[in-house]
ROLUM-658729 format. One record per residue (C-alpha): residue number from 1; x, z, y. Coordinates in Angstrom, 3 decimals, padded with zeros to 6 digits, always signed. Example, Ala and Ser with C-alpha at 12.3 -4.5 7.8 and 13.67 -1.06 7.14 Angstrom:
ROLUM-658729
[1; [+012.300; +007.800; -004.500]]
[2; [+013.670; +007.140; -001.060]]
//
This chain:
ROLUM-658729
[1; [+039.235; +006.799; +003.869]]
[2; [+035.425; +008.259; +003.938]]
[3; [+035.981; +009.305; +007.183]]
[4; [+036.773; +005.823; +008.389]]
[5; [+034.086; +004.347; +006.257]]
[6; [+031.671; +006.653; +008.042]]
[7; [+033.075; +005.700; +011.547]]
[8; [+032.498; +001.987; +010.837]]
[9; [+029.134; +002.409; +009.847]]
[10; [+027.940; +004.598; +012.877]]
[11; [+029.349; +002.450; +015.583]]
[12; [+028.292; +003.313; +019.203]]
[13; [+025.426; +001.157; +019.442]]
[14; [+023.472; +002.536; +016.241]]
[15; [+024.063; +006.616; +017.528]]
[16; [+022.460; +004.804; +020.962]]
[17; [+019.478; +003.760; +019.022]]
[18; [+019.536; +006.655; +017.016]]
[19; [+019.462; +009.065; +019.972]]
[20; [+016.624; +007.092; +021.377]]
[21; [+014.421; +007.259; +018.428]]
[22; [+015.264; +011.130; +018.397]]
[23; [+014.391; +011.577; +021.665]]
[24; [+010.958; +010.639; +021.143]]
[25; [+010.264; +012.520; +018.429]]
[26; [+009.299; +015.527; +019.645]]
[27; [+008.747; +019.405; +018.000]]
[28; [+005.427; +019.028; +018.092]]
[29; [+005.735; +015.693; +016.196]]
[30; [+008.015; +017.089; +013.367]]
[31; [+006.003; +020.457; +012.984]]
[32; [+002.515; +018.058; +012.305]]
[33; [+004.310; +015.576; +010.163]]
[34; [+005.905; +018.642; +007.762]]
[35; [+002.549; +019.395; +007.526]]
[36; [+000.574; +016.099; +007.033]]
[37; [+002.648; +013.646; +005.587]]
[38; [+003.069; +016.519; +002.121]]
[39; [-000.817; +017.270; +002.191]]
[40; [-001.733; +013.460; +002.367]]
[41; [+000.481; +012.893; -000.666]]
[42; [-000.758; +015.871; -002.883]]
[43; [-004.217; +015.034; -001.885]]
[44; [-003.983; +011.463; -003.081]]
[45; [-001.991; +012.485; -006.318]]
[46; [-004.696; +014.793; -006.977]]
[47; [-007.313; +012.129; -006.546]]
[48; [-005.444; +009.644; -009.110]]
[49; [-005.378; +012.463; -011.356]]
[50; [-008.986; +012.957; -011.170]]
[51; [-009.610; +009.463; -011.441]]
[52; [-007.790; +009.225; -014.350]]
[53; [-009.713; +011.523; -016.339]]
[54; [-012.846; +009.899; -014.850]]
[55; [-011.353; +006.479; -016.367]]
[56; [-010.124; +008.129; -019.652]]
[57; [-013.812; +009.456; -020.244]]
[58; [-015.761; +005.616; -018.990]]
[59; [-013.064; +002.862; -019.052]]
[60; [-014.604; +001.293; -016.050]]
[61; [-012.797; -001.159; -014.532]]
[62; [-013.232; -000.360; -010.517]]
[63; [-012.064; +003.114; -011.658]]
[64; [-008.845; +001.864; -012.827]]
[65; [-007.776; +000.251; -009.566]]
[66; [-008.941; +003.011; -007.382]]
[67; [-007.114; +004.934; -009.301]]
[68; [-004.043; +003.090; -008.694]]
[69; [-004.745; +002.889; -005.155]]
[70; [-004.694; +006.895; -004.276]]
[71; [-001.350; +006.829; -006.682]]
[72; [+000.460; +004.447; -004.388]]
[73; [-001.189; +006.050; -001.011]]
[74; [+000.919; +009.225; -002.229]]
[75; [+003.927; +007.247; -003.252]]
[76; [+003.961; +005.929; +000.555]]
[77; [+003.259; +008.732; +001.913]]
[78; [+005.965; +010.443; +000.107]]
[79; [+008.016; +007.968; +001.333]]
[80; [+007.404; +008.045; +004.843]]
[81; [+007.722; +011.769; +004.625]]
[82; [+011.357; +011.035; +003.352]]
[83; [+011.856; +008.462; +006.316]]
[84; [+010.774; +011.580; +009.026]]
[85; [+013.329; +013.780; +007.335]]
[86; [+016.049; +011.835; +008.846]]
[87; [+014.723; +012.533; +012.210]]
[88; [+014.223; +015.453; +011.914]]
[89; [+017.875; +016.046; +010.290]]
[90; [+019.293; +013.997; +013.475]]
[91; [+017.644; +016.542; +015.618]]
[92; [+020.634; +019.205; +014.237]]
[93; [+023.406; +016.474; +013.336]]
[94; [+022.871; +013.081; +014.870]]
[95; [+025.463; +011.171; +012.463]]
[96; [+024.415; +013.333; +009.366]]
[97; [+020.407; +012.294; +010.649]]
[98; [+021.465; +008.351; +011.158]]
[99; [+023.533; +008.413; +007.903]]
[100; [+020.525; +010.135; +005.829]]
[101; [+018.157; +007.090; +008.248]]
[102; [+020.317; +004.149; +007.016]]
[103; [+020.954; +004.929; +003.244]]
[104; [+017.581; +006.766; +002.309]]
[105; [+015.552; +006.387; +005.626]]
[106; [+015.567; +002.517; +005.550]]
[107; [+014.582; +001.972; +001.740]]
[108; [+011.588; +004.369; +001.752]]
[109; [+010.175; +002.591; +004.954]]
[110; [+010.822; -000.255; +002.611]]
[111; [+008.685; +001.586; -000.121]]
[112; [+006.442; +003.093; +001.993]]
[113; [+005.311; -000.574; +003.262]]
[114; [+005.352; -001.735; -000.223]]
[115; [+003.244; +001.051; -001.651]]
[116; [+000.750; +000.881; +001.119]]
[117; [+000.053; -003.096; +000.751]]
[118; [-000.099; -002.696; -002.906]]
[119; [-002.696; +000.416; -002.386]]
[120; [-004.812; -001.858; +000.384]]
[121; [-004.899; -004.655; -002.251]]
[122; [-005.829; -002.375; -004.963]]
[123; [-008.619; -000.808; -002.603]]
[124; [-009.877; -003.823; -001.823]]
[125; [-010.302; -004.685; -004.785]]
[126; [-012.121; -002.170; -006.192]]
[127; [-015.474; -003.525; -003.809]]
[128; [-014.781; -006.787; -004.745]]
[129; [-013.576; -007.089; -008.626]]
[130; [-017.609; -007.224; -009.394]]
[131; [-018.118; -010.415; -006.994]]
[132; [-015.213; -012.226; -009.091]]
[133; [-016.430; -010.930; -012.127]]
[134; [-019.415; -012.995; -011.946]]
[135; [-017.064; -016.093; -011.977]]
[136; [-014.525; -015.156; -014.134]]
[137; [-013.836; -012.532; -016.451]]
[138; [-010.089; -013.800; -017.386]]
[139; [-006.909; -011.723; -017.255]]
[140; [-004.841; -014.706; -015.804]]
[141; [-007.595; -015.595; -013.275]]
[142; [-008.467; -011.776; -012.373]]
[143; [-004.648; -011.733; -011.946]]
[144; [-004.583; -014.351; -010.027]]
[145; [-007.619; -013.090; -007.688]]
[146; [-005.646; -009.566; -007.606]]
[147; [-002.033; -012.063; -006.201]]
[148; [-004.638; -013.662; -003.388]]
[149; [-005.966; -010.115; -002.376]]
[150; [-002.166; -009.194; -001.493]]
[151; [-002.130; -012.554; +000.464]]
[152; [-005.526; -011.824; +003.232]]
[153; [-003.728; -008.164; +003.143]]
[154; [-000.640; -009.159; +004.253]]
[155; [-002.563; -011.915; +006.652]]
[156; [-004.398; -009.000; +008.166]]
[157; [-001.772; -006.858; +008.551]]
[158; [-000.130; -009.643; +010.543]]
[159; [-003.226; -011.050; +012.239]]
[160; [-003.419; -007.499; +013.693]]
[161; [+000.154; -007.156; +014.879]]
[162; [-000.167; -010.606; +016.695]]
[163; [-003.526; -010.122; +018.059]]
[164; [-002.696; -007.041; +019.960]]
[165; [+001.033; -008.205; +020.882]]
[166; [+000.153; -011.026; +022.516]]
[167; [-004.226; -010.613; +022.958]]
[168; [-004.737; -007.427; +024.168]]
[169; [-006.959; -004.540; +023.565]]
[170; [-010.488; -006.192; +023.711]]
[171; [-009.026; -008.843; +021.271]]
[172; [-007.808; -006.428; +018.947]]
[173; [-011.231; -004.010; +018.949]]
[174; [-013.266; -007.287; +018.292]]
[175; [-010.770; -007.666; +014.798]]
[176; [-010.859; -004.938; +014.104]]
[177; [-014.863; -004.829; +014.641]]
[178; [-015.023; -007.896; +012.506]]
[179; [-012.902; -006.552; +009.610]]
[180; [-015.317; -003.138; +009.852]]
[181; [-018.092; -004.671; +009.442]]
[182; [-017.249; -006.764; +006.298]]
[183; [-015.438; -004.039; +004.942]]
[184; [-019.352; -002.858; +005.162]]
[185; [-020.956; -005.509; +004.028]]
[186; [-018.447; -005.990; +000.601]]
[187; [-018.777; -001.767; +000.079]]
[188; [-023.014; -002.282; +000.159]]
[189; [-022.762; -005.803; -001.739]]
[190; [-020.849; -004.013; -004.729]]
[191; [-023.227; -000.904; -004.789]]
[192; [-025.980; -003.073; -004.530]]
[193; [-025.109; -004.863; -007.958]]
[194; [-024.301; -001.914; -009.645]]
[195; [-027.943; -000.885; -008.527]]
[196; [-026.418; +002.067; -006.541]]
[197; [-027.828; +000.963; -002.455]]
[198; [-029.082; +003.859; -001.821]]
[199; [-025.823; +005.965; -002.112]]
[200; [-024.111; +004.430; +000.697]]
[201; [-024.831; +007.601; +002.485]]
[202; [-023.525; +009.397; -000.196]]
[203; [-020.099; +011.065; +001.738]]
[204; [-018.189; +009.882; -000.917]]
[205; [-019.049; +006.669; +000.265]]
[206; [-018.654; +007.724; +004.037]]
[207; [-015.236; +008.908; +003.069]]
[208; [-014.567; +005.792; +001.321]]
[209; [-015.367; +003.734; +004.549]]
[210; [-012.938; +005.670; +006.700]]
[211; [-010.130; +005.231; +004.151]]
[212; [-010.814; +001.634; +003.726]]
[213; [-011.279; +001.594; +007.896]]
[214; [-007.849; +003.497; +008.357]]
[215; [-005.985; +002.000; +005.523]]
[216; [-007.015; -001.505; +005.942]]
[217; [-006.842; -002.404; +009.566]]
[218; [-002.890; -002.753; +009.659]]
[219; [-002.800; +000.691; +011.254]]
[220; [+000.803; +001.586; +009.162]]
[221; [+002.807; +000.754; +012.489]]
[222; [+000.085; +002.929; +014.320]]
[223; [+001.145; +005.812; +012.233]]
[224; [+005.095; +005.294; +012.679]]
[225; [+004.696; +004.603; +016.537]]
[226; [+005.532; +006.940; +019.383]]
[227; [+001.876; +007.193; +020.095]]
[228; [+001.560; +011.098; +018.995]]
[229; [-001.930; +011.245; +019.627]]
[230; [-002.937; +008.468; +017.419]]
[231; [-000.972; +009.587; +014.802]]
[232; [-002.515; +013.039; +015.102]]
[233; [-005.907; +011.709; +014.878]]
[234; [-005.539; +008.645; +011.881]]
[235; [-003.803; +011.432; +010.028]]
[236; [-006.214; +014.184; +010.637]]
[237; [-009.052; +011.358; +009.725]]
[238; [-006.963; +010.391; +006.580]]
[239; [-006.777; +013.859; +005.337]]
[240; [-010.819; +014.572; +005.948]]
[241; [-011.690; +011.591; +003.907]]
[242; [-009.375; +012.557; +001.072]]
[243; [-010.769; +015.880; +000.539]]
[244; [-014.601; +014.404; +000.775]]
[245; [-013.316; +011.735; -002.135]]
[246; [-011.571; +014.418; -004.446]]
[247; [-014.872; +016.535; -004.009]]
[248; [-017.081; +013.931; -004.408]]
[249; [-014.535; +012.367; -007.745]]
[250; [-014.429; +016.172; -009.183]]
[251; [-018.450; +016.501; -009.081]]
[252; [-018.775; +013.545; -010.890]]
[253; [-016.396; +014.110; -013.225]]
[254; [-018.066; +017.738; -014.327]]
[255; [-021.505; +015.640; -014.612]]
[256; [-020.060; +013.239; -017.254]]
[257; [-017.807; +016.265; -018.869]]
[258; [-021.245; +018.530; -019.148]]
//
């Protein structure tokens, strides 16, 4: 009975995709993503867990959602880490791999994509919760300004996957341009009203700008692509800022514990 269960699941055409997807993941691929994918994720639990003692000790507000942020960047990468094991099980037994792909494989790519648009929103907001605040300082409405956040995410992430589909390159480096440089402009306008414009050289701050640059630009189906090289270097990137943001989080957190 399983066994027949099992045979109508992996019909011939998903092993063909499945060998085709294995095929292009390479050793090279699974020996950097065993390595990456785990780092990223203990990196960014150990920045929410600095964070949170940073929050416990001032209660301020941009704290608490940048907080949440690095807690769902290691939830999705977690996730995605759980999605490569399937490859890299298919590599030994393709009907074991595509089994492991379609039961667990499939719902953390669903999580994974989940946990990263909730931790772009969250980032996000964490430059811009001061702009609103001068309008409103209402649960419902700061709710509702946190629900249109997830909306321009979600509209970037697709604005980016139809640009360079169907625009080409130049298109998509003059989005992406555009998004950089507001991503700027809303990182100086919230340091400059909490009298803080000098930092902005700060590297916490430069570290902050290549998370927000690599995290925000729609580059998840970047990182999943056969492009190795790319992956190599927005990983590499990711894991550089993370360590500049826990050391920069950890210093400030043994000022204000002094």
């Amino acid at each position: 009975m399983a066994i027949d269960a099992i045979d109508a699941i992996l019909t011939p055409k998903i092993l063909e995709m499945s060998t085709e997807m294995t095929s292009m993941y390479t050793l090279t691929d699974v020996v950097f993503d065993l390595v990456a994918y785990p780092v990223m994720a203990i990196l960014a639990l150990m920045i929410y867990l600095e964070i949170a003692k940073l929050y416990s000790i001032s209660q301020y507000e941009g704290l608490k959602h940048f907080k949440n942020t690095f807690f769902f960047f290691g939830v999705g990468n977690l996730a995605i880490l759980t999605m490569m094991i399937s490859m890299i099980i298919a590599k030994f037994s393709l009907e074991a791999g595509t089994l492991f792909f379609l039961f667990v494989g499939i719902p953390a790519l669903l999580l994974a994509g989940c946990s990263f648009w909730i931790a772009n929103t969250e980032l996000l907001y964490t430059i811009t919760w001061r702009l609103f605040d001068n309008i409103s300082t209402k649960r419902r409405y700061k709710s509702m300004f946190f629900l249109a956040l997830m909306i321009f995410v979600l509209i970037d992430v697709i604005a980016y996957g139809v640009i360079s589909e169907y625009y080409g390159l130049t298109s998509t480096i003059m989005y992406k341009g555009s998004i950089f440089i507001l991503i700027l402009l809303l990182i100086r306008s919230n340091l400059r009203s909490s009298g803080r414009i000098g930092s902005i050289k700060h590297p916490y701050y430069l570290g902050l700008i290549i998370i927000f640059t690599l995290n925000f630009l729609g580059t998840f189906s970047d990182v999943i692509s056969e492009d190795t090289i790319a992956g190599f270097i927005i990983n590499g990137l990711t894991i550089v800022a993370y360590f500049i943001i826990l050391k920069g989080i950890r210093k400030w957190t043994r000022i204000l514990t002094i």
